[in-house]
C-alpha positions in Angstrom: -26.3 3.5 -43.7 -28.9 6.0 -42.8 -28.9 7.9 -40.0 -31.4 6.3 -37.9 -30.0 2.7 -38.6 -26.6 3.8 -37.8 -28.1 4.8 -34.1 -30.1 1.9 -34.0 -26.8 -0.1 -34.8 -24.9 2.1 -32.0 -27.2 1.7 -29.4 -27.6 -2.2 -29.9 -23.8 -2.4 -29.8 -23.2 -0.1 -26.7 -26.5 -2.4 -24.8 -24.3 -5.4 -25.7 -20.6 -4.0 -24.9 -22.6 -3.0 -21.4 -23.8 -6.0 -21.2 -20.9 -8.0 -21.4 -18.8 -6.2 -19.0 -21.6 -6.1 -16.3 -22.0 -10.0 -17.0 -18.1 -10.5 -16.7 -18.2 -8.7 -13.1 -21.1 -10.3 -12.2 -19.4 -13.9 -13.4 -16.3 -13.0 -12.0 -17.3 -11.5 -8.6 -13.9 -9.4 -7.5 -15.3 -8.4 -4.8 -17.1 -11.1 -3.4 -20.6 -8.9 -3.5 -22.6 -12.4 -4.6 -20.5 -15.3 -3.3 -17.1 -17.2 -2.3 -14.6 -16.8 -5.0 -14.3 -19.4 -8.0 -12.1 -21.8 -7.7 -10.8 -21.8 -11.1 -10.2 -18.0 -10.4 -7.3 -16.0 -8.9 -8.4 -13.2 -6.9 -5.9 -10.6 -5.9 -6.8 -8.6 -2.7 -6.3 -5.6 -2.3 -9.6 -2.7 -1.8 -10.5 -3.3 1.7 -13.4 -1.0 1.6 -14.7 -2.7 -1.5 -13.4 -6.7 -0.9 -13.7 -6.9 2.9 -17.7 -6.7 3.4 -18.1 -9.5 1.0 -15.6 -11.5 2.3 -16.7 -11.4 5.9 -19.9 -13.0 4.3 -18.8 -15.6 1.8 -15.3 -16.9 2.8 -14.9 -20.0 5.0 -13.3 -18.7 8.6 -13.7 -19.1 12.2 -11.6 -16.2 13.5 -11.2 -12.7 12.5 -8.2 -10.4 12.5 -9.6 -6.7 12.4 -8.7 -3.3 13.2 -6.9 0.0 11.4 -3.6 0.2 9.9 -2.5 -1.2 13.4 -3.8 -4.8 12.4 -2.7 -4.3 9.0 0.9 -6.3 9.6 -0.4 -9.4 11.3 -0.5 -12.6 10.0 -3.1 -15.0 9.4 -1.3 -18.0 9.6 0.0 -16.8 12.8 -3.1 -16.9 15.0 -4.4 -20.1 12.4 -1.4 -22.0 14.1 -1.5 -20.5 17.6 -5.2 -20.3 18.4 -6.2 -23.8 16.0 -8.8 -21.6 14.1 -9.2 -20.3 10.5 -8.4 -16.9 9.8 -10.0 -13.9 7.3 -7.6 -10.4 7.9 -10.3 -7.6 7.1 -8.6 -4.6 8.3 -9.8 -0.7 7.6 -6.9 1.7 7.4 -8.6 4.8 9.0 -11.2 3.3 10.2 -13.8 4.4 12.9 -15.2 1.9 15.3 -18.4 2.2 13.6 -16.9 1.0 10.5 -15.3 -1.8 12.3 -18.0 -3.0 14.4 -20.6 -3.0 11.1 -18.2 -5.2 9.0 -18.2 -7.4 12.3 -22.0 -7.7 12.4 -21.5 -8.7 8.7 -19.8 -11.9 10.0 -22.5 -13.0 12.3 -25.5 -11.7 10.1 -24.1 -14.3 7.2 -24.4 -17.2 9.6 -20.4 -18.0 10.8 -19.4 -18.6 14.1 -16.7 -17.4 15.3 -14.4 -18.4 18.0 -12.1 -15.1 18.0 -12.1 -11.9 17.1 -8.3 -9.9 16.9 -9.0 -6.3 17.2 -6.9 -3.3 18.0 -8.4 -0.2 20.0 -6.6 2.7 19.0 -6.7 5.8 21.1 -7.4 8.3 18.7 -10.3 6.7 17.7 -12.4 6.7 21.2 -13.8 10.0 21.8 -15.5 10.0 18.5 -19.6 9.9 17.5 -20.8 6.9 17.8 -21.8 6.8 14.2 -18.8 8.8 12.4 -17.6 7.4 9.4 -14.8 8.3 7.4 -16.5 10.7 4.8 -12.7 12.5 4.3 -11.7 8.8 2.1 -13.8 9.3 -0.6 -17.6 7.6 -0.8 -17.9 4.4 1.3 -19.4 2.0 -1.1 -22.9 1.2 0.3 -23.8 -0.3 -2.8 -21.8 -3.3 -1.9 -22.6 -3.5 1.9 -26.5 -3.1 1.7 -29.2 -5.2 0.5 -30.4 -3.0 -2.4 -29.9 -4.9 -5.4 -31.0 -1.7 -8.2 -28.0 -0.1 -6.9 -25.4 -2.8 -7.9 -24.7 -1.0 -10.8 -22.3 1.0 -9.4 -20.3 -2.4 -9.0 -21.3 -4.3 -12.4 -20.5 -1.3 -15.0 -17.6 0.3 -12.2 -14.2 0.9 -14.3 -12.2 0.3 -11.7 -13.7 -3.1 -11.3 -13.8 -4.0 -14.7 -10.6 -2.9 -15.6 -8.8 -3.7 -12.4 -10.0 -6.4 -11.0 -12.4 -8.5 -13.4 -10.4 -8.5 -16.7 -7.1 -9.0 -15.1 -8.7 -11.9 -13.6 -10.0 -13.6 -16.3 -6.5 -13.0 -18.1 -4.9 -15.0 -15.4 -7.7 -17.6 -15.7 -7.2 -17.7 -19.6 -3.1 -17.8 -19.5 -3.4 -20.3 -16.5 -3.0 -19.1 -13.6 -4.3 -21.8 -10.7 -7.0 -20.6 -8.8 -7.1 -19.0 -5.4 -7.1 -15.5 -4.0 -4.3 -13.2 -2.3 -3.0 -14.9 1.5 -4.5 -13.0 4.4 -0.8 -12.9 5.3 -0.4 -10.7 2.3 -3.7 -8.9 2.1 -3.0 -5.5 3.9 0.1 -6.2 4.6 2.4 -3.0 4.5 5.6 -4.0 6.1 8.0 -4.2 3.1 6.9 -0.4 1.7 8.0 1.1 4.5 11.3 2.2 6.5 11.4 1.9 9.9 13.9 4.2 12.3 13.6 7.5 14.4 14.0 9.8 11.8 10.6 8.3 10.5 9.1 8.2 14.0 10.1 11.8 14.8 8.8 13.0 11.6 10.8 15.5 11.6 10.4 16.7 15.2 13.6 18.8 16.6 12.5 19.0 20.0 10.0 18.3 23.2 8.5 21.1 24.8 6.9 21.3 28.5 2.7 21.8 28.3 1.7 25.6 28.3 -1.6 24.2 29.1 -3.2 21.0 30.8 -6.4 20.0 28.8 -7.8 17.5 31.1 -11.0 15.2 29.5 -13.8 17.1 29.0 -18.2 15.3 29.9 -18.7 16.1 26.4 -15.7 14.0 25.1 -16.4 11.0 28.0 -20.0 11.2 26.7 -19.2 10.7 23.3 -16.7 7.7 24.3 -19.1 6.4 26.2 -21.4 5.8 23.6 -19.0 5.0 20.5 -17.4 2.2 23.3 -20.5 1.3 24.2 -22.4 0.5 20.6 -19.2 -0.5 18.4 -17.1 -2.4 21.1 -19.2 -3.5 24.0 -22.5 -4.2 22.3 -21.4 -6.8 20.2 -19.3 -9.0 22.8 -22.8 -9.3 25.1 -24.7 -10.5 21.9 -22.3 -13.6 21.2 -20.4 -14.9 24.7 -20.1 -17.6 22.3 -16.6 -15.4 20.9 -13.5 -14.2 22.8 -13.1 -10.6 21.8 -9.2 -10.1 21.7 -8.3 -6.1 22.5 -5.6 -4.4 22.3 -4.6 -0.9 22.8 -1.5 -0.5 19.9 1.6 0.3 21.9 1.9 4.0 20.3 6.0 5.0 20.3 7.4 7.5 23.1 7.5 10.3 20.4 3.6 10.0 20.0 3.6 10.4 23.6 5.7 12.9 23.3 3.6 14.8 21.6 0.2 14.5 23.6 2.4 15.6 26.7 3.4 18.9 24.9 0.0 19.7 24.2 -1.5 19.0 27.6 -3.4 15.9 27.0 -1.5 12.9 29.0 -3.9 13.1 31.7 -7.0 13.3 29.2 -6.1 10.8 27.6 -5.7 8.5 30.5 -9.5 9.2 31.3 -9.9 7.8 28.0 -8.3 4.6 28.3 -10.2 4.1 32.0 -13.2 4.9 30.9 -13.3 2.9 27.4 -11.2 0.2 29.8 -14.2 0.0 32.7 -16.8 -0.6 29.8 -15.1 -3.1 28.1 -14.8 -5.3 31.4 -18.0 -5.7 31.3 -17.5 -8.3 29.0 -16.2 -11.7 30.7 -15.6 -12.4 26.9 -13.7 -9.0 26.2 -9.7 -9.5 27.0 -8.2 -6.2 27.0 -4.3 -6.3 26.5 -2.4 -3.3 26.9 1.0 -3.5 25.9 2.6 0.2 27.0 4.7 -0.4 29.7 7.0 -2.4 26.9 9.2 0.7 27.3 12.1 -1.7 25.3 9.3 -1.3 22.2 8.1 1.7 22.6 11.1 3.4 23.4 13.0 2.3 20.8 12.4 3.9 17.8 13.6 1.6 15.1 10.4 -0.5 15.5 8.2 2.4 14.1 7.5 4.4 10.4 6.2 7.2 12.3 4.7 8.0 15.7 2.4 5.1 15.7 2.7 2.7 12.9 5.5 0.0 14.1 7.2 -2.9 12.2 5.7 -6.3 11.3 7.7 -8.2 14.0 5.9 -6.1 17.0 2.6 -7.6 15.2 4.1 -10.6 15.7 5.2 -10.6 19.1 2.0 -9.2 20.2 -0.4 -12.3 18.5 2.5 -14.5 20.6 2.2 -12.6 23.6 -1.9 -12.8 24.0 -2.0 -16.5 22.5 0.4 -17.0 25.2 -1.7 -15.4 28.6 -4.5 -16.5 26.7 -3.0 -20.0 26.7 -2.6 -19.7 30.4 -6.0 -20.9 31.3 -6.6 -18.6 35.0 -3.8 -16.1 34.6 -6.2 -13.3 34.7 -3.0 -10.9 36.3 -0.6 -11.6 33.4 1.9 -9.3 32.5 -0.3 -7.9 29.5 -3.9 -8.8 30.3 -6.1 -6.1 31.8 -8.2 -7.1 34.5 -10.6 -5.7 37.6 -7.8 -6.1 39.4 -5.3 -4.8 37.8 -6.1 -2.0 35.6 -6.3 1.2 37.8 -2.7 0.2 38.9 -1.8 -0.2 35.1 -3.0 3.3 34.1 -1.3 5.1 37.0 2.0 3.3 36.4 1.8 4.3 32.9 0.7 7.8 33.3 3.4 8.1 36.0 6.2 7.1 33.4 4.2 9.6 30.5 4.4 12.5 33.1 8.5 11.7 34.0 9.9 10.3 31.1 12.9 13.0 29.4 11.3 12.8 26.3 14.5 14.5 25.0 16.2 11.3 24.5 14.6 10.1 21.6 15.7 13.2 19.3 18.2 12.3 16.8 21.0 14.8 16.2 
């Protein structure tokens, strides 16, 4: 074979191999980018960034369970059978509220309506820029979530998705494996990798020392909360009353509290919460649940893996505890349920216990 056949032959057989694996993800669809799965296919879960945007628009659903890690350990059958709906989990470990809110605009942009929305509210996450993203996990994949159809190449020849996803997929198909995809009480779930207990939730922490300094919230940081709240949380809520947006700030453990005492920060903090807290009331279709003052939880630390993350059964009792005020048609002062009324009192009581709590009693000898 001469030399220029032999390239000729090459280059022919590299178009076709190139071919045939961007036609097999394209067939295949791991990651939903073109439509709702096969239904001779099984689809494992498991690339949030990459699977959740196009589920949001192609699966069948009426509800949505969202958030960070915090969300991660809830169940979808849980609110399906408490609330009567049809649930998608689409959590984003990490995420910023800008993340968040964007995959939510996803679900009405695609034509579903939703009934509920599940969505946690972390602290950490509010005095950020209202546009952040999370640049420090690796390259969100925009090719995937915009409309730009020269740059799905980056999905159709990805090796990742061809030799992850696609190809394992058509195995099962060809061995005969029944169709379906991963449960949303599976996907995300992270309660069996991890041990729970205060050694975890102290990570290692020997002691609790008084502030040298009191950093009280600064106009810049209530600014910057101001608009993050205001764009990822708020805006979306007065664009469809048709949904009730379920809230809730994750009950952090006493260590992580703990901590932001030592360094000064209880009280900034605090202007946080009432300031993200007054904007979200707003909202007659925001419910804001705050679940703190659950000293019982938070204070004990078997229920965590570290300072924030706890066990699957607090994601439990928490879906039980809102479907159960929400349940309670009126009860707008329930035990959980921040209100006009009641939140001021809510926030000094827990401030109060922040500031006098002997944080010493959590340390393990």
């Amino acid at each position: 074979m001469t030399g220029k056949k032999w390239f000729v032959t090459f280059l022919l057989l590299s178009l076709i191999t190139v071919s045939l694996l961007g036609g097999a993800v394209f067939v295949v669809d791991p990651f939903f980018h073109y439509r709702a799965p096969r239904e001779q296919l099984f689809y494992l879960l498991g690339d949030q960034r990459s699977q959740n945007d196009g589920i949001t628009k192609h699966f069948d659903y009426d509800a949505i369970i969202t958030g960070t890690s915090m969300a991660e350990n809830f169940r979808a059958s849980q609110m399906d059978e408490l609330f009567g709906v049809n649930t998608i989990k689409v959590c984003y470990s990490g995420a910023t509220n800008k993340e968040l809110n964007s995959n939510l605009e996803v679900a009405y942009n695609s034509g579903h309506s939703v009934k509920y929305v599940l969505r946690t509210i972390d602290y950490t996450m509010l005095a950020t820029d209202k546009d952040e993203m999370r640049t420090d996990m690796g390259e969100f994949p925009v090719w995937l979530t915009n409309d730009n159809p020269f740059d799905d190449v980056k999905y159709l020849l990805n090796r990742d998705v061809v030799i992850n996803y696609t190809l394992p997929c058509l195995w099962r198909f060809i061995t005969g494996t029944p169709g379906g995809y991963t449960s949303f009480d599976e996907y995300s779930f992270t309660g069996n990798d991890n041990t729970f207990g205060a050694l975890e939730a102290l990570g290692g922490r020997n002691s609790f020392e008084e502030p040298t300094e009191i950093l009280p919230a600064t106009n810049e940081e209530l600014e910057l909360l101001a608009g993050n709240v205001s764009q990822n949380i708020v805006a979306l809520a007065k664009e469809h009353p048709e949904t009730t947006f379920l809230y809730f700030y994750p009950p952090y453990s006493l260590a992580y509290w703990g901590g932001i005492k030592e360094e000064g920060k209880t009280g900034k903090f605090m202007s946080f919460i009432k300031t993200a807290t007054e904007l979200m009331l707003e909202c007659d279709n925001i419910h804001i649940y705050g679940f703190d003052m659950e000293t019982g939880i938070t204070g004990d630390l078997s229920n965590y893996r570290d300072a924030g993350h706890y066990s699957p059964e607090i994601n439990a009792w928490i879906l039980d505890t809102i479907a159960g005020e929400e349940k309670n048609e009126g009860a707008v002062s329930g035990a959980h349920r921040l209100t006009g009324e009641n939140y001021k009192e809510y926030l000094k009581e827990f401030e109060s216990y922040l500031e006098g709590y002997d944080y010493t009693t959590l340390l393990v000898e």
